[in-house]
PASEBA-1860 file (N, C-alpha, C; in nm, 3 decimals):
! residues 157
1> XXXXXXXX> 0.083/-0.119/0.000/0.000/0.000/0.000/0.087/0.124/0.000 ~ 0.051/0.204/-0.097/0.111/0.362/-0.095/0.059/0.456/0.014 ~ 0.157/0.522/0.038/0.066/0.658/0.101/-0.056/0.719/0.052 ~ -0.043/0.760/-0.054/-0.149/0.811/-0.118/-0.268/0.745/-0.151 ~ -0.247/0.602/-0.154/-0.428/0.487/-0.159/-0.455/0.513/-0.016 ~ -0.339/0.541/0.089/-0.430/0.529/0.225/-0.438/0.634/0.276 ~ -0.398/0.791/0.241/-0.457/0.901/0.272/-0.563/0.948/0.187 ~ -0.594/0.879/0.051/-0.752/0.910/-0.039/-0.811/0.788/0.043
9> XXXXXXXX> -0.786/0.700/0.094/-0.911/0.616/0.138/-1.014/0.674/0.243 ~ -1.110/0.585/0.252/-1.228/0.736/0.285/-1.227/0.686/0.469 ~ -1.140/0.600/0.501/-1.120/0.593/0.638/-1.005/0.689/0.678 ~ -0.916/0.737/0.615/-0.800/0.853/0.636/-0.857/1.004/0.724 ~ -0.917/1.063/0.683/-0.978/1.178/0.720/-1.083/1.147/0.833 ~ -1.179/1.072/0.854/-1.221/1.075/0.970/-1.207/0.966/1.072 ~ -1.123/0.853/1.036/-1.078/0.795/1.144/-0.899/0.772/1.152 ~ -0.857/0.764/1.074/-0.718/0.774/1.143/-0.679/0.870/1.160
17> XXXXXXXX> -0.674/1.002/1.119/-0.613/1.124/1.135/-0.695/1.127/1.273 ~ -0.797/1.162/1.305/-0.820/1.153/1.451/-0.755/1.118/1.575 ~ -0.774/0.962/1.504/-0.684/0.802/1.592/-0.549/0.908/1.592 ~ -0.467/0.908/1.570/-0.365/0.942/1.553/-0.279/1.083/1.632 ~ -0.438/1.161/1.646/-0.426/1.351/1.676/-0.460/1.263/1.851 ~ -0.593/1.158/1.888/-0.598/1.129/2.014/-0.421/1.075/2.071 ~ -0.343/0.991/2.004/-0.226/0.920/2.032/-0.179/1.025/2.076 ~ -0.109/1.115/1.959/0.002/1.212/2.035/-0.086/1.307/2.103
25> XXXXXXXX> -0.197/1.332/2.158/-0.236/1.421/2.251/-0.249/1.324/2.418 ~ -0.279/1.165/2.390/-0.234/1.161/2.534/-0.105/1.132/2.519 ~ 0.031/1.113/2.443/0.153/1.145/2.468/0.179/1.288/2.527 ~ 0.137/1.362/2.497/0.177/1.483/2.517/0.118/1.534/2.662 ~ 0.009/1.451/2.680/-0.050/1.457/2.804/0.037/1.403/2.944 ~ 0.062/1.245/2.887/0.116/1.197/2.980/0.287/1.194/2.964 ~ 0.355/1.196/2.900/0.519/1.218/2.935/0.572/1.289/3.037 ~ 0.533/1.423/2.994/0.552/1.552/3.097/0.574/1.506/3.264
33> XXXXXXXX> 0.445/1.431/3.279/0.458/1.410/3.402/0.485/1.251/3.467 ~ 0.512/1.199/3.365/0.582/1.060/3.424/0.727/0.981/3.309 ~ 0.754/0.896/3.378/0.927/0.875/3.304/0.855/0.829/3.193 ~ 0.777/0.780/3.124/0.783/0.718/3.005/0.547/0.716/2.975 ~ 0.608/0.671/2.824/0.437/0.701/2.774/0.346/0.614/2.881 ~ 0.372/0.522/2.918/0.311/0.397/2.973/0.289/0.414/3.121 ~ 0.326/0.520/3.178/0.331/0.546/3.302/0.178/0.600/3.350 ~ 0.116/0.642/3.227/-0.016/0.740/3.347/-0.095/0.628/3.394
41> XXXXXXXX> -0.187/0.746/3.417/-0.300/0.670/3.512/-0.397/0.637/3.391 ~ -0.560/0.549/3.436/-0.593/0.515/3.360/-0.685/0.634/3.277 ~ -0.709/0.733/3.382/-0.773/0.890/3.350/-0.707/0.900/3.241 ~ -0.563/0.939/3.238/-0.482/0.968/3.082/-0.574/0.945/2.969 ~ -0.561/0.790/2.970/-0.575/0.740/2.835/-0.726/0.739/2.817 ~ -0.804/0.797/2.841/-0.937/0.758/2.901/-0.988/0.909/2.761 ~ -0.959/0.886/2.659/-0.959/0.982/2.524/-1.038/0.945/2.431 ~ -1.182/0.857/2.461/-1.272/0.805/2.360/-1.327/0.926/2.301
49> XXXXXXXX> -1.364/0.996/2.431/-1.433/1.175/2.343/-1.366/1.200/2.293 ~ -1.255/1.214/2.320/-1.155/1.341/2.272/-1.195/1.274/2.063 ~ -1.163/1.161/2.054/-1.124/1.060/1.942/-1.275/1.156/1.856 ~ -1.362/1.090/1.927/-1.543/1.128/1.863/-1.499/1.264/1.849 ~ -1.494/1.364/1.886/-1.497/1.502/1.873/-1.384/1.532/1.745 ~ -1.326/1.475/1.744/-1.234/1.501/1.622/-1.232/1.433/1.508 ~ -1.315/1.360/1.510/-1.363/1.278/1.408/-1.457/1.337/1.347 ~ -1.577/1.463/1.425/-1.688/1.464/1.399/-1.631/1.595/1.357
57> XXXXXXXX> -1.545/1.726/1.416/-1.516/1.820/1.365/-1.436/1.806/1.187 ~ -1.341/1.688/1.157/-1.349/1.681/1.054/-1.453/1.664/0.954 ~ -1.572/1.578/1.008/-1.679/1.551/0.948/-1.714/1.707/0.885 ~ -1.741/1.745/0.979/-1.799/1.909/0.980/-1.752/1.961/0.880 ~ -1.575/1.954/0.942/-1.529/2.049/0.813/-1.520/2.037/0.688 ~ -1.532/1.904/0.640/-1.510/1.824/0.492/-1.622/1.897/0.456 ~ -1.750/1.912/0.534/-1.916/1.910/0.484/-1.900/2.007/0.414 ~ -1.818/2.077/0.487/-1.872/2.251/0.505/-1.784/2.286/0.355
65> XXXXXXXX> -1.653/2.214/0.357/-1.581/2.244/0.209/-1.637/2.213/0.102 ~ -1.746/2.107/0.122/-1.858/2.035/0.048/-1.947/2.158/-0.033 ~ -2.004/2.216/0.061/-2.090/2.294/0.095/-2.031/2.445/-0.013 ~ -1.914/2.480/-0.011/-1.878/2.567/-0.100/-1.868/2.536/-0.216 ~ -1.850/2.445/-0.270/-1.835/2.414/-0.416/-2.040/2.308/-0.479 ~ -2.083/2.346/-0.351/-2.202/2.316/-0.461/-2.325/2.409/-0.529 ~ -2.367/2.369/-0.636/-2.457/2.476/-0.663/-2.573/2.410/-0.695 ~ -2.638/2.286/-0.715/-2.718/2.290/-0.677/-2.825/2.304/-0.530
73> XXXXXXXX> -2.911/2.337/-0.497/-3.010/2.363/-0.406/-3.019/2.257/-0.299 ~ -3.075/2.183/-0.454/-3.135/2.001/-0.350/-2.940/1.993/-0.281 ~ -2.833/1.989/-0.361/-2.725/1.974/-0.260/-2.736/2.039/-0.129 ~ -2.728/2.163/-0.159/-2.682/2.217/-0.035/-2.781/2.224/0.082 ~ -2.879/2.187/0.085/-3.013/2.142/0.175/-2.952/2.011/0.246 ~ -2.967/1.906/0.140/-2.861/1.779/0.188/-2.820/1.803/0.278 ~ -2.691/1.891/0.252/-2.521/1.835/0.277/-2.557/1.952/0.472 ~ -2.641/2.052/0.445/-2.712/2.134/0.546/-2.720/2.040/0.664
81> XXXXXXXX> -2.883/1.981/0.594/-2.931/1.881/0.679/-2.825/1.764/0.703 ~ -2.723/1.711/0.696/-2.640/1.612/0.720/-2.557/1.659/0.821 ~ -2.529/1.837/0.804/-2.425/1.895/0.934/-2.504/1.870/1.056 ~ -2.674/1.895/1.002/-2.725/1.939/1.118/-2.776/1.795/1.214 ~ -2.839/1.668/1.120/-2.855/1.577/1.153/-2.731/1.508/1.243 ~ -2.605/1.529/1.166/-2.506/1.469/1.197/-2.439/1.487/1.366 ~ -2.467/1.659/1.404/-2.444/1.706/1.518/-2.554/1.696/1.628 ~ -2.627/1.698/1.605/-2.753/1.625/1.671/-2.739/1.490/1.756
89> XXXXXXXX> -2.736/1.410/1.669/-2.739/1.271/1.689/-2.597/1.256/1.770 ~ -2.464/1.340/1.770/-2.332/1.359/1.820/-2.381/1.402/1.982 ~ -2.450/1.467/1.980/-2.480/1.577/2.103/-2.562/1.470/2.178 ~ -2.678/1.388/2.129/-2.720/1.320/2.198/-2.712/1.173/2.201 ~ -2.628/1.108/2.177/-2.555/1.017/2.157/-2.429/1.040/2.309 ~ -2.396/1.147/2.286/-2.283/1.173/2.366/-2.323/1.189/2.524 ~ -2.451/1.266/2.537/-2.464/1.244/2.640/-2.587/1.127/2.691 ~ -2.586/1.061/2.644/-2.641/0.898/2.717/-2.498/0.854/2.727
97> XXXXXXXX> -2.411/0.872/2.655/-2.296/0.783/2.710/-2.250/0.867/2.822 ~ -2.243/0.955/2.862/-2.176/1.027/2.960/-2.266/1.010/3.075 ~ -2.378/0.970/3.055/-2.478/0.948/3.173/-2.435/0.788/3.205 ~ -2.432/0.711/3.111/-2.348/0.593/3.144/-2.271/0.541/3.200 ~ -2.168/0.676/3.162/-2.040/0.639/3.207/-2.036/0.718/3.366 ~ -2.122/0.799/3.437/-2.133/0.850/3.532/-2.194/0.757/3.630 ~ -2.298/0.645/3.547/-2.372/0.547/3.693/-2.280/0.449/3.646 ~ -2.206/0.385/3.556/-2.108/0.258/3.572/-1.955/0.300/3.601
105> XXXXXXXX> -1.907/0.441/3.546/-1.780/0.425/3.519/-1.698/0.486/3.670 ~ -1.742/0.552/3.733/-1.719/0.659/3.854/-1.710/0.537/4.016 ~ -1.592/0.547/4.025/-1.587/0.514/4.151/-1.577/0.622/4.252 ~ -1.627/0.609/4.405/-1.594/0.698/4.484/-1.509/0.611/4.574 ~ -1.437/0.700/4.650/-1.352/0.633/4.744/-1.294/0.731/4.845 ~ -1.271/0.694/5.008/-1.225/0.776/5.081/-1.054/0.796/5.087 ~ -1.039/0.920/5.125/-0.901/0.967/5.126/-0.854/1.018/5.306 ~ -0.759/1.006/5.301/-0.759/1.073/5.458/-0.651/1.181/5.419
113> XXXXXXXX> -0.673/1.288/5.431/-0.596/1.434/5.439/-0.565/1.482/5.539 ~ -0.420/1.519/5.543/-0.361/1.571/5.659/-0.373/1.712/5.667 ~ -0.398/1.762/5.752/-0.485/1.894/5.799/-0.332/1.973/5.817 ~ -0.378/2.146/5.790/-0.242/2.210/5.884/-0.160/2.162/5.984 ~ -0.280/2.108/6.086/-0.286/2.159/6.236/-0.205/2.014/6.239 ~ -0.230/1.869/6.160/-0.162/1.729/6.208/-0.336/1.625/6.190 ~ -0.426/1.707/6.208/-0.555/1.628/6.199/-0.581/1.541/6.097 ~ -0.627/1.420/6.056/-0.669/1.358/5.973/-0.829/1.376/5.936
121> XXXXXXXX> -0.872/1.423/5.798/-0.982/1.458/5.771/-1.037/1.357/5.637 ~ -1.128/1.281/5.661/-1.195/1.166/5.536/-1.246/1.320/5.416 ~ -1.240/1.268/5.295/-1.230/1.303/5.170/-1.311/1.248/5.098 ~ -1.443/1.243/5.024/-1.456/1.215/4.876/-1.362/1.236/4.749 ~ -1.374/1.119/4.728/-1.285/1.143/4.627/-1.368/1.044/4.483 ~ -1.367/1.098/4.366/-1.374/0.997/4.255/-1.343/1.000/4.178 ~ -1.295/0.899/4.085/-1.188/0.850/3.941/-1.258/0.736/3.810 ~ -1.217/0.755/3.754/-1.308/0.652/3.656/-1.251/0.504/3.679
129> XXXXXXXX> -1.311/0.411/3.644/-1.269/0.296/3.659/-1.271/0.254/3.538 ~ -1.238/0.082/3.488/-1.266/0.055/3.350/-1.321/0.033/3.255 ~ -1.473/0.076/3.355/-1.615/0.052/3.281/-1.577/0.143/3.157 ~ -1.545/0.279/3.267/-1.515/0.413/3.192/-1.462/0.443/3.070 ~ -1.330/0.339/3.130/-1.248/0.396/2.961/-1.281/0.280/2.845 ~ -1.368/0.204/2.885/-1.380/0.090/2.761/-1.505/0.183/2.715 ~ -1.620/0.208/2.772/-1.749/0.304/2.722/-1.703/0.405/2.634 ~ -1.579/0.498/2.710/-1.578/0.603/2.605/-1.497/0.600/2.507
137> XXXXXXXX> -1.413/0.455/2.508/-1.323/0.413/2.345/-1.429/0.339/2.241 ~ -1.501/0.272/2.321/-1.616/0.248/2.249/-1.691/0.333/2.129 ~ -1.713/0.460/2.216/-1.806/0.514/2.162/-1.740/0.642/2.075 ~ -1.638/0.635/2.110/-1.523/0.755/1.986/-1.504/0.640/1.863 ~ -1.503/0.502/1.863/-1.483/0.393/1.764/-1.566/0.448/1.653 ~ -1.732/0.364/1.790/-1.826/0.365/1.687/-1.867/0.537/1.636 ~ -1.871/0.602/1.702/-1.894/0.764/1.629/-1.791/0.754/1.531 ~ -1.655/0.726/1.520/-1.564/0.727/1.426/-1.615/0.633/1.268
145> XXXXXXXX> -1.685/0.547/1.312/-1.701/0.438/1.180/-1.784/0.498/1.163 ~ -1.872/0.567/1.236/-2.067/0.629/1.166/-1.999/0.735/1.088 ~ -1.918/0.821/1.105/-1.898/0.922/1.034/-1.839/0.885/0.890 ~ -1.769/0.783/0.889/-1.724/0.710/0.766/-1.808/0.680/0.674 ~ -1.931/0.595/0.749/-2.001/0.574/0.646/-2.121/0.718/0.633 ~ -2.155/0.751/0.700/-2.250/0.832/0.683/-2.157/0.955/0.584 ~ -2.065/0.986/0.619/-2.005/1.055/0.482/-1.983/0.974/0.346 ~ -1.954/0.823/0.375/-1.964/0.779/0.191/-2.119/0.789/0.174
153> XXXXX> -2.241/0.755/0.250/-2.321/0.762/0.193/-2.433/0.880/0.146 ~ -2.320/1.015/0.171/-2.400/1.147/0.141/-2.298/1.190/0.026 ~ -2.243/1.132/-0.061/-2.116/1.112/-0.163/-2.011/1.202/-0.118 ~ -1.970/1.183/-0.013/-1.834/1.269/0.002/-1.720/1.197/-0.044 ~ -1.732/1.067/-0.045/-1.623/0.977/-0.056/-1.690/0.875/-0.191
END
């Protein structure tokens, strides 16, 4: 395979360039503060949104470049209704998973904090667990493949 069959393939633009922008953003996240990539916590890597959101802003933006070069009507109604359908279904899609991921993924747990004075004081504390980060890689996947096809099947690709 050439570069060029796999940056025109119609998975290039909204799922690997994404895949790829999530990688080096939790690198860049997590190095800084630990000796090596493999070091964070599981919060770090926990970048399913991040993945969906950048998948879907390319979506957007392809549309929208779409959107300048057409002249028929019935197009640009379409390609309209596809930004608008498309962000919709993003917005609420996104938050059932975030409601999801709030009654499965959220652990609480106590902390004991040491006070000025020497006192020990209990803490709420909560962190995601692995419900968490499998739900929201999940769901940056599948938002990632919907945008694939739902852009070949409005002929972008």
């Amino acid at each position: 395979m050439s570069l060029d069959s796999i940056m025109f393939s119609p998975f290039f633009l909204p799922f690997v360039l994404p895949f790829l922008g999530v990688i080096i953003t939790a690198y860049v996240k997590v190095t800084p503060l630990s000796r090596s990539f493999f070091d964070g916590s599981k919060g770090d890597y926990n970048l399913g949104f991040d993945f969906a959101i950048a998948a879907h802003i390319i979506f957007i933006v392809e549309i929208s470049n779409m959107l300048k070069s057409a002249d028929e009507k019935l197009l640009i109604s379409k390609y309209l209704s596809s930004i608008l359908i498309g962000t919709g279904a993003f917005i609420f899609l996104s938050l059932i998973c975030l409601e999801i991921i709030k009654k499965y993924g959220i652990e609480e747990y106590l902390v004991k904090i040491e006070g000025p004075n020497g006192e020990l004081k209990d803490s709420e504390s909560k962190r995601y667990n692995l419900a968490a980060f499998i739900i929201s890689w999940i769901f940056g996947l599948l938002w990632s493949v919907f945008v694939v096809f739902y852009a070949i099947s409005i002929g972008e690709y």
